[in-house]
VMD Tcl script that builds the backbone (N, CA, C; Angstrom):
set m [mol new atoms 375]
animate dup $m
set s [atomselect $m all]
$s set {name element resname resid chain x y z} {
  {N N UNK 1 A -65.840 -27.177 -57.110}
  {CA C UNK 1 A -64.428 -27.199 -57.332}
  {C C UNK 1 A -63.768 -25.935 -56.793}
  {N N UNK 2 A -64.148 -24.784 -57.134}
  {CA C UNK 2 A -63.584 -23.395 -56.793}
  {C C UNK 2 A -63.992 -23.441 -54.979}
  {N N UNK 3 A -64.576 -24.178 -54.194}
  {CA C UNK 3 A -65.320 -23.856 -53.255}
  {C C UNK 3 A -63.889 -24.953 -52.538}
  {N N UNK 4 A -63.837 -26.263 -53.024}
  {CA C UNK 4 A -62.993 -27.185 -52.620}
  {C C UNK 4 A -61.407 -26.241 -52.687}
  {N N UNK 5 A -61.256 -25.817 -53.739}
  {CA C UNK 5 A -59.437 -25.179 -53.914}
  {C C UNK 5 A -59.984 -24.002 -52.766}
  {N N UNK 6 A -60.813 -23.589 -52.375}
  {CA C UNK 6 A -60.932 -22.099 -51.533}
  {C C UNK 6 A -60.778 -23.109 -50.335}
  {N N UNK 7 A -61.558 -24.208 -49.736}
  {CA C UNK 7 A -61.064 -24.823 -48.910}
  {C C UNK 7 A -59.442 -25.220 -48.324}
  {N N UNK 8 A -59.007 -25.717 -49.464}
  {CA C UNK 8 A -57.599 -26.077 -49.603}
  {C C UNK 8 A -56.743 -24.891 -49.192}
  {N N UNK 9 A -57.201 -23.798 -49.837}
  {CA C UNK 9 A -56.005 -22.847 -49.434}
  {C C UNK 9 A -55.923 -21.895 -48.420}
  {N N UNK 10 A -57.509 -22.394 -48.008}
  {CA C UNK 10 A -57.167 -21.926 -46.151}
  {C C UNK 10 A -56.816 -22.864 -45.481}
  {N N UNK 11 A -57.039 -24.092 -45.715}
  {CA C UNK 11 A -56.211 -25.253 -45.000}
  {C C UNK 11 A -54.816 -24.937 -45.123}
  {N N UNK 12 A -54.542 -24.869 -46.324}
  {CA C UNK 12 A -52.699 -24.760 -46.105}
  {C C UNK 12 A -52.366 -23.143 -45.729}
  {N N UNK 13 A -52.811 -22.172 -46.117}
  {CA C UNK 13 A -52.718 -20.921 -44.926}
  {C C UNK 13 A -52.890 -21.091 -43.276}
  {N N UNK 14 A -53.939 -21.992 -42.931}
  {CA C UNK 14 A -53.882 -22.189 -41.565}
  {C C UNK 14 A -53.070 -23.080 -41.003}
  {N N UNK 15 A -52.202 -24.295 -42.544}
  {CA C UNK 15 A -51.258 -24.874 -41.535}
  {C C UNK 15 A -50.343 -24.154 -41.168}
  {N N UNK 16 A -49.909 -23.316 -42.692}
  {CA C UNK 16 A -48.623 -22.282 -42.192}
  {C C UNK 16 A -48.535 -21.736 -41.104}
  {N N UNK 17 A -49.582 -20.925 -41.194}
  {CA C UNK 17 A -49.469 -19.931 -40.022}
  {C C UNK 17 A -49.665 -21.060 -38.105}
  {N N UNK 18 A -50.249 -22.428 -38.311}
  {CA C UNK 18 A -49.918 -23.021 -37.197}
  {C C UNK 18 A -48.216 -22.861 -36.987}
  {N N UNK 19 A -47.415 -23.584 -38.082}
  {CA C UNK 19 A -46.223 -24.022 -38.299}
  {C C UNK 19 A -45.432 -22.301 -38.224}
  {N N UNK 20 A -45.881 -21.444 -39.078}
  {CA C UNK 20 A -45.148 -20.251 -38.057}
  {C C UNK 20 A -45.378 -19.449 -36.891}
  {N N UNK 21 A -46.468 -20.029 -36.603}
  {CA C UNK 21 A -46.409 -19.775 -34.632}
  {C C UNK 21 A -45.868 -20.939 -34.121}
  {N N UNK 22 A -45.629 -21.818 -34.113}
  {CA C UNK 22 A -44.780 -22.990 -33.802}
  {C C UNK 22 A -43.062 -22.738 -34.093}
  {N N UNK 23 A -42.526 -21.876 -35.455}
  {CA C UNK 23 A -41.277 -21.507 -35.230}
  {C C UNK 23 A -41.113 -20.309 -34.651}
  {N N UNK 24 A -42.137 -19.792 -34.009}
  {CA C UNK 24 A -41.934 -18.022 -33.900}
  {C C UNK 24 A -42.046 -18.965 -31.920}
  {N N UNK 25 A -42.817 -19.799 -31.661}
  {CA C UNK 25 A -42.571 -20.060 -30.249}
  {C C UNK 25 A -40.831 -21.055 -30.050}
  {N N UNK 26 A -40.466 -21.581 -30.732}
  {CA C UNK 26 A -39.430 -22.337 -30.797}
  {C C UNK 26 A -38.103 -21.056 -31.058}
  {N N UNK 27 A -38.627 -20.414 -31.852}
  {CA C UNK 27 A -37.245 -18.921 -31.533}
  {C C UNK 27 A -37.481 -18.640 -30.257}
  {N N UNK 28 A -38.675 -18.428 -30.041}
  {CA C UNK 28 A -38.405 -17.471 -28.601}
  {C C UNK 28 A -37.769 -18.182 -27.449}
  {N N UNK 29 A -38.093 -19.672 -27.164}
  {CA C UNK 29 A -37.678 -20.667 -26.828}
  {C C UNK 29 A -36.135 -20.926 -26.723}
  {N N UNK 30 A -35.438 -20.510 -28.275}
  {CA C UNK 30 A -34.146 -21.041 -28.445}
  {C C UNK 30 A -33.534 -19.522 -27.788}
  {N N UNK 31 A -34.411 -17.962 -27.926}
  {CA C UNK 31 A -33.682 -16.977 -27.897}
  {C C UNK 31 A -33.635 -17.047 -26.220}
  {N N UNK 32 A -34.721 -17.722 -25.286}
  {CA C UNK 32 A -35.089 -17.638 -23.974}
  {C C UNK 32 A -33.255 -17.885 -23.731}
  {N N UNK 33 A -32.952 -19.250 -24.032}
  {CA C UNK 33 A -32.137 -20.382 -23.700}
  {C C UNK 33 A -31.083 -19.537 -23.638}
  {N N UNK 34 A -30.601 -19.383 -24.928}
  {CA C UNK 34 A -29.333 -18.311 -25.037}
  {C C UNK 34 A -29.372 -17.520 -24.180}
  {N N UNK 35 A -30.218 -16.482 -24.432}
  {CA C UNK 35 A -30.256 -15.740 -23.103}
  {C C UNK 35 A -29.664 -15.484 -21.305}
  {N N UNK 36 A -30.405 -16.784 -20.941}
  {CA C UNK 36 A -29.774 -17.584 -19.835}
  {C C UNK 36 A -28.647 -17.599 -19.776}
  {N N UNK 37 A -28.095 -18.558 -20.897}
  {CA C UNK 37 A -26.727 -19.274 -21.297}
  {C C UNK 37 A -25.870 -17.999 -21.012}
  {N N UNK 38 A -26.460 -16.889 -21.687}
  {CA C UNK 38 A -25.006 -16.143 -21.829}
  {C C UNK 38 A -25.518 -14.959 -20.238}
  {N N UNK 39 A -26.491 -14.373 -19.042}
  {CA C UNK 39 A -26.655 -13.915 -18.388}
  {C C UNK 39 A -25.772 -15.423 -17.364}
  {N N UNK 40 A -26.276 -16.141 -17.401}
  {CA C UNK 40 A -25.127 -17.520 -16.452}
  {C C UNK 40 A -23.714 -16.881 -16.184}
  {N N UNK 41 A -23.077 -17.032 -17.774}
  {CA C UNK 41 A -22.148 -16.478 -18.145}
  {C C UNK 41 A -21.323 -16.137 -17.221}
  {N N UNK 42 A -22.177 -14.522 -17.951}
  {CA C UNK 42 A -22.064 -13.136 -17.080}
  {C C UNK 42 A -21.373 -12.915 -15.472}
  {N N UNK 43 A -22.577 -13.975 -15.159}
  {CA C UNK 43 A -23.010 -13.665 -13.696}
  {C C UNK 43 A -22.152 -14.407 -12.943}
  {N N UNK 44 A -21.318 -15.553 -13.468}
  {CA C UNK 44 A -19.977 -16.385 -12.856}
  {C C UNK 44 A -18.934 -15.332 -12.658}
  {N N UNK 45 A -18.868 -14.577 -13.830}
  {CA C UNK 45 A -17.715 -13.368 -14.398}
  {C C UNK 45 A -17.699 -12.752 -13.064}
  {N N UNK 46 A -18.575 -12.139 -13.158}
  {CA C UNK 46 A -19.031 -11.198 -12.469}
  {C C UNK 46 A -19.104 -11.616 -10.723}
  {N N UNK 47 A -19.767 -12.275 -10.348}
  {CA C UNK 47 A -19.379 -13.345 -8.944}
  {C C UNK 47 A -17.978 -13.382 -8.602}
  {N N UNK 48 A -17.138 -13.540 -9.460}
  {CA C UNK 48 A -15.171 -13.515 -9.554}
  {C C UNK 48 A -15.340 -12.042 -9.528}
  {N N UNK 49 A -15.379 -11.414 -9.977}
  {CA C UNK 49 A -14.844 -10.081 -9.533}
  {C C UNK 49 A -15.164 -9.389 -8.451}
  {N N UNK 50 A -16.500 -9.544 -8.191}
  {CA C UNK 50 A -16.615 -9.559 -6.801}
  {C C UNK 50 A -15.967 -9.885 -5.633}
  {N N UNK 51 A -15.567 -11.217 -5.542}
  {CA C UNK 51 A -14.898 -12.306 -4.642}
  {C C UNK 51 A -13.303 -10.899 -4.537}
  {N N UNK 52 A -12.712 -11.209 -6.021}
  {CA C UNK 52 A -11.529 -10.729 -6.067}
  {C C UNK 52 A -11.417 -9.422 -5.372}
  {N N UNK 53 A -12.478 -9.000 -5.436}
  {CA C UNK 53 A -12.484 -6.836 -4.986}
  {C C UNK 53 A -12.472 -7.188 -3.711}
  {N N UNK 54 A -13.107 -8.144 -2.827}
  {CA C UNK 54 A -13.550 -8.174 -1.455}
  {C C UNK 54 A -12.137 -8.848 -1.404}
  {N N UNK 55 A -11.602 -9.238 -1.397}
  {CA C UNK 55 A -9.972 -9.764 -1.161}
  {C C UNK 55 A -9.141 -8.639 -1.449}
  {N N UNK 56 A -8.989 -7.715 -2.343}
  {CA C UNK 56 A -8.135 -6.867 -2.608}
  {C C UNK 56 A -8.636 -5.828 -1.842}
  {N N UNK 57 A -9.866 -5.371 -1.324}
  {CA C UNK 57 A -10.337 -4.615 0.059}
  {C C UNK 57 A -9.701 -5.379 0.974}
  {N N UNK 58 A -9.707 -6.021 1.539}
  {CA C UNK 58 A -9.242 -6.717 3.029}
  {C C UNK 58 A -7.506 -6.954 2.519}
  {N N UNK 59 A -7.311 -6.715 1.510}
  {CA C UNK 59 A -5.627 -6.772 1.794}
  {C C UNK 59 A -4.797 -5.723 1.842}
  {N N UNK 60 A -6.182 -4.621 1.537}
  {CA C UNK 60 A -5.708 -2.892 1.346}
  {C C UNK 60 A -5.847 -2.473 2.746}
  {N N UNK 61 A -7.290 -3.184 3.505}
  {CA C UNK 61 A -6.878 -2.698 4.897}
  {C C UNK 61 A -5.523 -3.008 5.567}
  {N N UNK 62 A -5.128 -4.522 5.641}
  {CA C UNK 62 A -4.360 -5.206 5.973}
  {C C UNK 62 A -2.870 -3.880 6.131}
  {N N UNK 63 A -2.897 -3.322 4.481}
  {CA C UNK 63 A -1.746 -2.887 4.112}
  {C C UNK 63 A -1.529 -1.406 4.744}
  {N N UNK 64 A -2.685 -1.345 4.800}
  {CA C UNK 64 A -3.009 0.133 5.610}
  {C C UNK 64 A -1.989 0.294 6.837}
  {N N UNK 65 A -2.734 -1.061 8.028}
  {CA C UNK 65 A -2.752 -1.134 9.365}
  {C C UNK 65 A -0.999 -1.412 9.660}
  {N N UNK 66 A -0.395 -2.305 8.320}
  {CA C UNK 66 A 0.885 -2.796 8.821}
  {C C UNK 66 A 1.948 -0.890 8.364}
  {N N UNK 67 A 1.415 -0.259 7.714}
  {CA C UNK 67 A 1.745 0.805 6.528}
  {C C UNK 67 A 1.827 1.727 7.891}
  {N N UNK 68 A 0.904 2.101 8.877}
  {CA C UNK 68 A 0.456 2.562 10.231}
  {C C UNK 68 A 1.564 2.076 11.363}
  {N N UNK 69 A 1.890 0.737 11.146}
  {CA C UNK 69 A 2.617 0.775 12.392}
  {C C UNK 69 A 4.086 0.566 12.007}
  {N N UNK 70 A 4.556 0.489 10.482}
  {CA C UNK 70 A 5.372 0.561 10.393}
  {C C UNK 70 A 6.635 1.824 10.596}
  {N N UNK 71 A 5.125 3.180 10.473}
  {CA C UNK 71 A 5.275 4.231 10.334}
  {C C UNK 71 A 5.860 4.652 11.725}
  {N N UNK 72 A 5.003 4.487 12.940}
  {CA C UNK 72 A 5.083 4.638 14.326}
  {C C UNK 72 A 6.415 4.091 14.416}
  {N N UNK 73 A 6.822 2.712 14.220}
  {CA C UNK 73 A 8.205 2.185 14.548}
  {C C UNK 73 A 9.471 3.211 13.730}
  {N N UNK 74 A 8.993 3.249 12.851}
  {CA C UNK 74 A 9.986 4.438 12.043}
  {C C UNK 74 A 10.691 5.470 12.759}
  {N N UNK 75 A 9.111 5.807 13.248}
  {CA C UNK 75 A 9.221 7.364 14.174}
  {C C UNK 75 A 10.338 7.288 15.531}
  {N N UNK 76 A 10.042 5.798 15.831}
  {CA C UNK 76 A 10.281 5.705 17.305}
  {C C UNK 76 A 11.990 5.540 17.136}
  {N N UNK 77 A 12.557 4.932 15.912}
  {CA C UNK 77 A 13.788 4.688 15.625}
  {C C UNK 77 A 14.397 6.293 15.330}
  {N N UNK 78 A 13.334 7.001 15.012}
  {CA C UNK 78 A 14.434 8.159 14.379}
  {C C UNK 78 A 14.246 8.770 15.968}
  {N N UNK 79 A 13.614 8.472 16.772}
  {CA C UNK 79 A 13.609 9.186 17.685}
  {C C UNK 79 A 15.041 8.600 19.014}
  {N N UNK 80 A 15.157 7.481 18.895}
  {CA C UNK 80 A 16.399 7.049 19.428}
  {C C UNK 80 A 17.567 7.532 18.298}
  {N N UNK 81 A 17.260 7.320 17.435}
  {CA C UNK 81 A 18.731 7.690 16.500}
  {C C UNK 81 A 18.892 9.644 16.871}
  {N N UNK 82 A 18.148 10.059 17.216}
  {CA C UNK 82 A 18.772 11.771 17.410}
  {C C UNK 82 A 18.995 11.584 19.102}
  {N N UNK 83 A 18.642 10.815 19.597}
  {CA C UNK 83 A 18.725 11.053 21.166}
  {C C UNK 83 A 20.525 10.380 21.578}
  {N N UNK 84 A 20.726 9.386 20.256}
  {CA C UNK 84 A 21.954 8.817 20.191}
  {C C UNK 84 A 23.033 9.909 19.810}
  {N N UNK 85 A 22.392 10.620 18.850}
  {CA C UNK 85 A 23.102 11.829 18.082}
  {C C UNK 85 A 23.580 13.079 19.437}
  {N N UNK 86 A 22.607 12.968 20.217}
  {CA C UNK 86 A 22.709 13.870 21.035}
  {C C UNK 86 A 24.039 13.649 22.278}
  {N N UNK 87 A 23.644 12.248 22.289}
  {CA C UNK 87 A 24.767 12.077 23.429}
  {C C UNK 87 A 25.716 11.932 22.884}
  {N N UNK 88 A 26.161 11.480 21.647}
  {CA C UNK 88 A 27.337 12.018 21.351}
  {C C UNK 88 A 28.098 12.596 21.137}
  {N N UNK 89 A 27.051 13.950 20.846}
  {CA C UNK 89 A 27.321 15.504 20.942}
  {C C UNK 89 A 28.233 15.982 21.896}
  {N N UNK 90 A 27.599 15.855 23.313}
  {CA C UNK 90 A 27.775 15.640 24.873}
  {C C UNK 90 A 28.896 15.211 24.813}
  {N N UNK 91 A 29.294 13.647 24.320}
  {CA C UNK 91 A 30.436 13.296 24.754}
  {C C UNK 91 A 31.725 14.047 24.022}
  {N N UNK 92 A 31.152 14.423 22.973}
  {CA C UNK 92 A 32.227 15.502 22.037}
  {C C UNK 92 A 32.198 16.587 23.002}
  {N N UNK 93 A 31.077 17.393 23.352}
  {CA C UNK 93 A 31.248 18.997 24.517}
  {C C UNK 93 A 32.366 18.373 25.476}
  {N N UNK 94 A 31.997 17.537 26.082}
  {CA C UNK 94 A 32.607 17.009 27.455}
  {C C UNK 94 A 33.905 16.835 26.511}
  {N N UNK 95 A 34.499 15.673 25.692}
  {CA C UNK 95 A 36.071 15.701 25.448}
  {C C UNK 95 A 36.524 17.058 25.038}
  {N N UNK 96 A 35.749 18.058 24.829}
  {CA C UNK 96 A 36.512 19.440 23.849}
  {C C UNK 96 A 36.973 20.066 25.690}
  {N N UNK 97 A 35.785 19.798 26.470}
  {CA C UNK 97 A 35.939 20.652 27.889}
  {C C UNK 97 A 37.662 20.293 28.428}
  {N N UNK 98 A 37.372 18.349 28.615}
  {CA C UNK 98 A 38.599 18.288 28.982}
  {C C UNK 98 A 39.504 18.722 28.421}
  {N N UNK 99 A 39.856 19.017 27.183}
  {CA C UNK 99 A 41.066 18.988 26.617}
  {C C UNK 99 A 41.590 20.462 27.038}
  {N N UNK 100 A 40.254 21.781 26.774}
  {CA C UNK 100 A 40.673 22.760 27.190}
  {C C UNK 100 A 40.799 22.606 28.775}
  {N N UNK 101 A 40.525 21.745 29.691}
  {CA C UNK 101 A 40.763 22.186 30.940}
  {C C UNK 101 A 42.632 21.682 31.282}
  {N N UNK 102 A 42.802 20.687 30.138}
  {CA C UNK 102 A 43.981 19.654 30.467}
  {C C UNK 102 A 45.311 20.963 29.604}
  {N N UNK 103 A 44.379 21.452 28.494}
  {CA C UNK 103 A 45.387 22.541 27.735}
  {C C UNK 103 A 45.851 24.148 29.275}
  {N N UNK 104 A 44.731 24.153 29.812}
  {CA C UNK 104 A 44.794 25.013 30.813}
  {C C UNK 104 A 45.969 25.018 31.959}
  {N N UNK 105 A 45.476 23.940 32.436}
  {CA C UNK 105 A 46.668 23.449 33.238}
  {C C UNK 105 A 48.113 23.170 33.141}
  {N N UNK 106 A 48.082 22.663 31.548}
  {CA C UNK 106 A 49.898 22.661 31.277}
  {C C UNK 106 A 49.945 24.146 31.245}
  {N N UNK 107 A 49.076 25.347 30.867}
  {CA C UNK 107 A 49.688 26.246 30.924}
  {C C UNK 107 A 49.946 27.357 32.596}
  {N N UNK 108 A 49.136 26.837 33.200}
  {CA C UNK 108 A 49.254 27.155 34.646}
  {C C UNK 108 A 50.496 26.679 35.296}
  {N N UNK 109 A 50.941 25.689 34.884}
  {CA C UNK 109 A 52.010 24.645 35.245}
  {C C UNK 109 A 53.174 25.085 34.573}
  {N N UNK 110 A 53.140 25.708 33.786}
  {CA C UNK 110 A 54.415 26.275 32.995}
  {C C UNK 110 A 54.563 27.344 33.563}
  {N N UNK 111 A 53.571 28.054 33.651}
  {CA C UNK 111 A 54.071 29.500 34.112}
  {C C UNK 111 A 54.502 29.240 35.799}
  {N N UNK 112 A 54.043 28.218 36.628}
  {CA C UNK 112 A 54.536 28.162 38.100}
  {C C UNK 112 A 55.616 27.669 37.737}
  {N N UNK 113 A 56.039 26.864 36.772}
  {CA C UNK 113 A 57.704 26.522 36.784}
  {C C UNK 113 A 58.253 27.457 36.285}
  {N N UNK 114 A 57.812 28.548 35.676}
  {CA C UNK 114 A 58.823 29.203 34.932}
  {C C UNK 114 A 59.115 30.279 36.551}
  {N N UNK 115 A 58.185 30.700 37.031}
  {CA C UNK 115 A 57.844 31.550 38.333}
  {C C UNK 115 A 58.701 31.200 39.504}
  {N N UNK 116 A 58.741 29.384 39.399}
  {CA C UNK 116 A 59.769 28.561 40.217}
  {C C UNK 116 A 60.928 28.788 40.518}
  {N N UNK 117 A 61.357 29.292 38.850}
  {CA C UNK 117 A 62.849 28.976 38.186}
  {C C UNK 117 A 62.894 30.292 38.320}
  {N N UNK 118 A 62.066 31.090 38.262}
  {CA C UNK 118 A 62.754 32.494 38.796}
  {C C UNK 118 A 62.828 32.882 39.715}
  {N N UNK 119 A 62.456 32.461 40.951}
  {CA C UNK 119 A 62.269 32.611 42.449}
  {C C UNK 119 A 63.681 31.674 42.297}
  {N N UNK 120 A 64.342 30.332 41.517}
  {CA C UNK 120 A 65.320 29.912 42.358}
  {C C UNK 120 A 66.786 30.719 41.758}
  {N N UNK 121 A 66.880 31.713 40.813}
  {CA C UNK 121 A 67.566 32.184 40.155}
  {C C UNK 121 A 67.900 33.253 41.025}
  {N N UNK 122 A 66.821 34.167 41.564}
  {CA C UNK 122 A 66.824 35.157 41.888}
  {C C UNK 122 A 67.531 34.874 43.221}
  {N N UNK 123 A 67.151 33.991 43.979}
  {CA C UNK 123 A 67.620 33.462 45.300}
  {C C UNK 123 A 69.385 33.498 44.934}
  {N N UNK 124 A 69.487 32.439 44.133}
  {CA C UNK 124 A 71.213 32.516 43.796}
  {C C UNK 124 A 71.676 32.990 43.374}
  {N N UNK 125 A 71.304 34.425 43.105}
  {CA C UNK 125 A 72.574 35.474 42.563}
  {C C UNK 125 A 72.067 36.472 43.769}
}
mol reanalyze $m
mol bondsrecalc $m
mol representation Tube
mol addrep $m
């Protein structure tokens, strides 16, 4: 009898311990799964941000190159806008010239009439 219950209770110790290596392989099993499940996840996440960075690189070059020649055209406008500035300068020197050459002359012209009028004064008396 004591030999039969000593039987028995390594039988049911050895089922246990079958049945908890059977849930200890079925965790590892369920923990494998998850695992996956959530590195999958991850790795979609992560794949998108990638994608997105390599698009926001190629639109930074993009922004660069147009940023570059917008700059050059800039340049080239301010460089006609002072060359415009300039000749109008010019055309201001040049109208200030005439005016003093046109102010000159009425006064050359006054003094030969006044010079006139005294050469015809002097004559008639």
């Amino acid at each position: 009898m004591l030999s039969r219950l000593l039987k028995e209770h390594q039988a049911k110790q050895n089922e246990r311990k079958e049945q908890q290596e059977r849930r200890r392989r079925e965790a590892i099993a369920a923990a494998t799964c998850l695992t996956e499940a959530l590195v999958d996840h991850l790795n979609v996440g992560v794949a998108q941000a990638y994608v997105n960075q390599r698009k926001l690189d190629h639109e930074v070059k993009t922004l660069q190159v147009q940023a570059s020649q917008f700059s050059k055209q800039t340049a080239q406008w301010i460089s006609m806008v002072e060359g415009f500035n300039q000749a109008l300068k010019e055309i201001g020197d040049v109208e200030n010239w005439a005016r003093s050459i046109e102010m000159d002359m009425r006064t050359i012209a006054t003094a030969l009439e006044y010079v006139h009028k005294g050469q015809l004064q002097s004559a008639s008396s």
